[in-house]
N, C-alpha and C positions, 0 to 999 in steps of 0.2 A: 658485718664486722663492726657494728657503729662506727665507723670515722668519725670525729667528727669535726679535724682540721687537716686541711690541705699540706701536708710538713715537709722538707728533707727531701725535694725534689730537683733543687740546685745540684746535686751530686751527678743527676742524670743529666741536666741541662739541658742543650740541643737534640740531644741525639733523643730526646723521646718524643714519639708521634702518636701515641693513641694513650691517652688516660680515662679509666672508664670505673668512676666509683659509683656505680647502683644500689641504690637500695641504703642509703648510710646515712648519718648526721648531720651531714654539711650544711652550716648555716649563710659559710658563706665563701665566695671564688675570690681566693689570695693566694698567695706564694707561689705563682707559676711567672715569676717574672722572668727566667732563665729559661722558660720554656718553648723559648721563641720557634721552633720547628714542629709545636705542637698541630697535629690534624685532623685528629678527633677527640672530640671532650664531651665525655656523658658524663651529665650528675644528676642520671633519672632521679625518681625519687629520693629527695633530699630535704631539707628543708630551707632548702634559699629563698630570699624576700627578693633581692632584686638582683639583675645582672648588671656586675661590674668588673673591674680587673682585669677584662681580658681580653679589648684594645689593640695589646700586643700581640695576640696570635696570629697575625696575617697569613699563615698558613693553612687555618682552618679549612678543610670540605667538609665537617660533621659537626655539629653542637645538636646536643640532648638535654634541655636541662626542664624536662616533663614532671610530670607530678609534684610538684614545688609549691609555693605559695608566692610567684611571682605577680605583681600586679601590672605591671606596664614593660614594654615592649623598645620605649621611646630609648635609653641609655646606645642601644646598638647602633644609632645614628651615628654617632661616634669612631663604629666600627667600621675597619675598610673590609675585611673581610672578602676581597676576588674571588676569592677561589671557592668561597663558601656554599657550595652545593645541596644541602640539607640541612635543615632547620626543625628543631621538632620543639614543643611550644604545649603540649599538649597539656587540660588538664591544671592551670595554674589559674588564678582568679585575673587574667585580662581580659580589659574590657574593651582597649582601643585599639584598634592596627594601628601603629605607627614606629618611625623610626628604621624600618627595614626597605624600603622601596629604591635604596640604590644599591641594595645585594644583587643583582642582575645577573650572577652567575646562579640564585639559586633554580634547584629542579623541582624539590619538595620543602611543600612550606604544609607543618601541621600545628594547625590553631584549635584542635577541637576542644570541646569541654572546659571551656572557658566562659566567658559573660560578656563580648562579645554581640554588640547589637546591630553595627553594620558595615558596607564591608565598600571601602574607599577605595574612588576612582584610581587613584594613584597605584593601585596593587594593578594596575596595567603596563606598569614600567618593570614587573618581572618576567619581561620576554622569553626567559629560556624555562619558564615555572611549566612542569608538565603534570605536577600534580598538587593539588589545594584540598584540604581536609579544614575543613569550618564545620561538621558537624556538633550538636547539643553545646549550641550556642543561644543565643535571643537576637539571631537576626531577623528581623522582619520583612525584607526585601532580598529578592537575588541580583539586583541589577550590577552586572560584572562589564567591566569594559572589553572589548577584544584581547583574549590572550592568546594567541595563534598555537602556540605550543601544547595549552593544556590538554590533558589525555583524560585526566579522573580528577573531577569536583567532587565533594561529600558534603553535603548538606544537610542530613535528617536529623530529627532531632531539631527545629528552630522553629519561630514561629513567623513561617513565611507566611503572605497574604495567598 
């Protein structure tokens, strides 16, 4: 559809839980300030630079914001996001993990195809993480801390020793 602004979503306000714009223009996450009961937000391939604006979703279990041109990770520090159970990340030019390590509700954390060179002790505080996707990265090392939980690593694609 090209989208390529977020609009006229205040009419829906609370009552909407799934917004899913794929494949479209969006340069950038605004005008969901009403949207406070939101719980999934795709904006697979889009063209967003960086995540912002949406802080206020405490209701999230799902963010998609793949194929993008996001460079860092760090703004979701910000976020409380409890409830946030999936994460998909894939695919955008980051290069550092950081900023998410007190998501502790999530399951699935996917970093792949990103630039991405190593992979910090602190991703050991997502306890309940059962699956991690790092592959066609530039990590060099696997050294992972205990994650009791995890079921499927992906790793191919990187330049492990």
């Amino acid at each position: 559809a090209r989208i390529k602004k977020v609009e006229n979503l205040e009419a829906v306000g609370p009552r909407l839980k799934k917004l899913c714009l794929i494949a479209n223009c969006v340069e950038k996450i605004e005008n969901l300030e009403s949207n406070v009961n939101l719980e999934h937000l795709e904006l697979y391939q889009n063209l967003l630079k960086k995540i912002e604006n949406i802080s206020h979703l405490k209701s999230l279990t799902v963010l998609d914001l793949s194929f993008n041109k996001i460079r860092g990770t760090a703004p979701l520090a910000a976020c409380e996001f409890a409830q946030l159970q999936r994460l998909y990340l894939s695919s955008n030019k980051i290069d550092t993990i950081e900023g998410i390590f007190h998501l502790t509700s999530l399951r699935m954390l996917e970093l792949g195809s990103n630039r991405i060179r190593e992979i910090p002790s602190e991703i050991g505080n997502l306890i309940h993480l059962e699956e991690l996707w790092l592959g066609k990265n530039k990590i060099g090392s696997m050294a992972l801390p205990p994650m009791p939980a995890l079921r499927h690593l992906s790793l191919q694609n990187n330049r492990l020793d």
